[in-house]
N, C-alpha and C positions, 0 to 999 in steps of 0.2 A: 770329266767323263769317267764310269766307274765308282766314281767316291759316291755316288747316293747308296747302292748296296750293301760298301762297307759302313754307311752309316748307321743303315736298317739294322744289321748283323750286331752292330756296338748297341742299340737300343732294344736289341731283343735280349741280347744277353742281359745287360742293365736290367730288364723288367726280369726274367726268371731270377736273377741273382737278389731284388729284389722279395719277389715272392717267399722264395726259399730263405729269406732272413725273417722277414714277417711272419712267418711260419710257425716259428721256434721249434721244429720239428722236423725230423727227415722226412723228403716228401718222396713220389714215387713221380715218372717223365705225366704222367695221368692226369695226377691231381696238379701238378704246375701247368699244364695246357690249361687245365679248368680256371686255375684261380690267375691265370696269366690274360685270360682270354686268346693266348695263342695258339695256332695248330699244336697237335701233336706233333704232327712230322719236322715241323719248325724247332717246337722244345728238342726233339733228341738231337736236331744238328746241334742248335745251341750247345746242349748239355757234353756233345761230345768234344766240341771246340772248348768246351770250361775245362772237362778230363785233361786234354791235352796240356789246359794252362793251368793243370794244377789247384785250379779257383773252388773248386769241388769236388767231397771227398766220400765213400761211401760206407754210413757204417756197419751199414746188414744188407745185405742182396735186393737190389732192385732200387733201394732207396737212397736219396743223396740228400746231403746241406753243403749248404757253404763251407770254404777253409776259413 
């Protein structure tokens, strides 16, 4: 009980982290919901839970890649 959410959360992160390698470019929380198919509001938790781990790094204001 519980573990289905945390599972969701590991394969959303997986799909933006994903994206944002395919990319080969820094992308904006925008254009990853787009090319994610996922919410926005879904991408910025993601992206924020990435910040904290580190996994994403930002090189000009707004825009992020991967570490």
């Amino acid at each position: 009980m519980g573990s289905g959410k945390a599972d969701e959360v590991g394969m959303e992160k997986e799909k933006v982290l994903t994206v944002m390698k395919e990319a080969g470019k820094p992308l904006k929380a925008g254009e990853i919901a787009e090319l994610s198919g996922l919410d926005k509001k879904t991408v910025d938790k993601v992206m924020k839970d990435l910040k904290k781990d580190e996994a994403i790094v930002s090189p000009k204001r707004c825009y992020w890649e991967p570490r």
